[in-house]
N, C-alpha and C positions, 0 to 999 in steps of 0.2 A: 453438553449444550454449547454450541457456539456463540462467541461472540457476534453482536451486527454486523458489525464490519468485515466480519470473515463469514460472517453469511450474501454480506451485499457482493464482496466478491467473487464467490461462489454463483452467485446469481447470476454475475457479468458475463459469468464462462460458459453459461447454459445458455444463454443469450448468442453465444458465437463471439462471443467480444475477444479477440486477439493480444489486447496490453491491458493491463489496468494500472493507475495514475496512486502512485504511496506518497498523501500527503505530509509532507512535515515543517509545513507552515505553521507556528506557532500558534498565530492570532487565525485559523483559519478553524472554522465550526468541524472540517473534514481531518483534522488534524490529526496524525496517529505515530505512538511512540516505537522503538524500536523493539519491544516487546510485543506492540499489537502487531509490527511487521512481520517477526516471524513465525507467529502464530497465524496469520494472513498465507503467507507465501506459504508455510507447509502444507498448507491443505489445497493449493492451487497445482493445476497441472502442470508440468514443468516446461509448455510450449507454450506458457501464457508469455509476456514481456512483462518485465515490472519497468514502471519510468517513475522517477526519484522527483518530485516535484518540491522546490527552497524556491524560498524568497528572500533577497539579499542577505546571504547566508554565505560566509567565510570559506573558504577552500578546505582548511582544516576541520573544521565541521565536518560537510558532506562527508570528507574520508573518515567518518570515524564512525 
């Protein structure tokens, strides 16, 4: 069974949707950890773009 979130992605891509947005805004309801991301991203086609979306979020974060 799929997670929602790796179903709502999956839905994006049926849609024709070209990128889809990996929240990791903490305080955001869309929020998702780096566990839900890779389970997210495997199941996506590999022409999708991922775009990493932080909110005032340290340099060393993001890289990690």
């Amino acid at each position: 069974m799929w997670h929602h979130k790796t179903w709502r992605a999956l839905e994006a891509c049926k849609q024709q949707a070209w990128a889809i947005g990996l929240n990791f805004c903490r305080q955001s309801p869309r929020f998702i950890t780096k566990d839900e991301t890779k389970k997210i991203i495997d199941q996506l086609p590999k022409t999708i773009q991922k775009v990493d979306i932080f909110v005032e979020e340290n340099s060393a974060e993001i890289k990690r």
